[in-house]
N, C-alpha and C positions, 0 to 999 in steps of 0.2 A: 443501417444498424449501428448502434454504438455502442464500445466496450467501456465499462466502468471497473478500476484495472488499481485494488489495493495494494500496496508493497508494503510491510514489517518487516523491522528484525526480527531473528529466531529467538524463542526464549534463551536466556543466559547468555546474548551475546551484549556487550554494554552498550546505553544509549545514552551519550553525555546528552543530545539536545534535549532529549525527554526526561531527565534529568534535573537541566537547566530551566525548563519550563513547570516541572514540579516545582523548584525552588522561587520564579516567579509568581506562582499562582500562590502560593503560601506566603511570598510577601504580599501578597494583596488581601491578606486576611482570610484568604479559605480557607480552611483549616480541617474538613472532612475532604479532603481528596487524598487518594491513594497513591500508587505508582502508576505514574505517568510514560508510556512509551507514544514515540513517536516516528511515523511515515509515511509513504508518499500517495496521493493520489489522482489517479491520472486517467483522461477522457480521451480515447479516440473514436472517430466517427469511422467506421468501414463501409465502404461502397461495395459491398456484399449482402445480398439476400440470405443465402444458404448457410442456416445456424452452423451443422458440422466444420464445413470452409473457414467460417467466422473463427468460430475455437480453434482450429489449425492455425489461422493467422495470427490469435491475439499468446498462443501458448508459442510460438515463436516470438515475437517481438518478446516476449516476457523472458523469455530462457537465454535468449541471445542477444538483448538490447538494455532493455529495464528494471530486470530484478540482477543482484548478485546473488545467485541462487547458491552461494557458498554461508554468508551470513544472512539472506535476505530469504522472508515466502513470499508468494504471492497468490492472490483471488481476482476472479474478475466476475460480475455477471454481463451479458447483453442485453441491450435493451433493442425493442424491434424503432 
C-alpha cells in the first residue's frame, strides 16, 4: 500500500516561498494567477495490507516526523 501524504501551511501563517513563486510566475508574464501557497508532497510505500494499521501508521509519521502540526496540516490518501 502507498500513502500519498500533502503538507500546507495553515491559512494565515506566511509563506515567503509561495510568495516568491507568485512573484516568478508573474515575471513570466502570467498575469491571471492568484495567491500562490506552497508545500510538501510526499510518497511512502507501506508494507502493510490492513487499511485501519496503514492510517495508524501514516497519522503517526505525520504528527511526529513530517508535518509541524503547530503551523503545518496535513492529508494523506492510500493507494492499495
Amino acid at each position: 500500500m502507498k500513502a500519498l501524504i500533502r503538507i500546507t501551511l495553515k491559512s494565515g501563517v506566511l509563506d515567503p516561498q509561495g510568495k516568491a513563486i507568485e512573484g516568478a510566475v508573474r515575471g513570466l508574464g502570467i498575469s491571471n494567477v492568484g495567491d500562490v501557497r506552497q508545500g510538501k508532497f510526499i510518497e511512502v510505500q507501506l508494507n502493510e495490507t490492513d487499511q485501519a494499521k496503514a492510517r495508524a501508521i501514516v497519522e503517526q509519521m505525520c504528527k511526529d516526523l513530517l508535518a509541524n502540526t503547530v503551523i503545518e496540516n496535513y492529508a494523506y490518501d492510500l493507494v492499495p
